[in-house]
N, C-alpha and C positions, 0 to 999 in steps of 0.2 A: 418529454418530446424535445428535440433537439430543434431550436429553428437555424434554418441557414440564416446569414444575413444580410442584410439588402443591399450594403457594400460594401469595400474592403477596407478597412482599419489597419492604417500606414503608424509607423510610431512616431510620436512627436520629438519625443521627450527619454528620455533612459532614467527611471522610475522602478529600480530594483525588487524594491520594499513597498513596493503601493499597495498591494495586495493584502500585507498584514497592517498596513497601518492607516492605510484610504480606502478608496472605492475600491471593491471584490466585482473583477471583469468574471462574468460565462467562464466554466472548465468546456477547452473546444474538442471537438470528440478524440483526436489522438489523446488528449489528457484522459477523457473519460475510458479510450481504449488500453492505457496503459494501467489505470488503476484497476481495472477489471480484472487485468492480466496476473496485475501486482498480487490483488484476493486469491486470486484463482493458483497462483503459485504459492502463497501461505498456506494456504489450507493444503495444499500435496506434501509441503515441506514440514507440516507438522505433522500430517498424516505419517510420513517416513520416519520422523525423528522419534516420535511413537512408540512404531512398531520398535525401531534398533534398540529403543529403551527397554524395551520387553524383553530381548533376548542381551541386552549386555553383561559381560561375562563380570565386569568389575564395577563394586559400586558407587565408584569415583564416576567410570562413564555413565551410570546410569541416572546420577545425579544431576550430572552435565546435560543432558538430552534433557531431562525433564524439565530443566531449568529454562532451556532453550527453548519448549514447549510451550512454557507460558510467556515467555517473549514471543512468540509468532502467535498466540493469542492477543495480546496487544496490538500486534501489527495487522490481525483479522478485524479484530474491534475497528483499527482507526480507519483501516480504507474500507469496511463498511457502513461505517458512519460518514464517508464523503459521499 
């Protein structure tokens, strides 16, 4: 559940790195709508890279695609584990 919040949070400070190395502020829904989008665009881009691997004519490309495949599995893994 997302809660809105009860008032608006001005920046203090310019604090780049706080997040991997302090306090972890709320992902605010454009984050959340953009990771969604990110999943939802790997999993199509693997689905296609796939299929091309299935019919490539050479087995350098088909290599290449597969290869790629398990990198957009990685990238499925990580933004569904956010």
């Amino acid at each position: 559940m997302i809660v809105p919040p009860d008032r608006p949070d001005f920046v203090q400070h310019e604090h780049f790195l706080e997040g991997w190395f302090g306090d972890q502020r709320p992902l605010s829904t454009i984050e959340i709508a953009d990771i969604y989008f990110n999943l939802k665009k790997s999993i199509f881009a693997k689905a296609v890279t796939l299929a091309f691997s299935q019919i490539a004519p050479s087995e350098n490309v088909r290599k290449f695609l597969i290869e790629a495949v398990q990198v957009k599995n990685k990238y499925i893994t990580e933004f569904h584990e956010v």
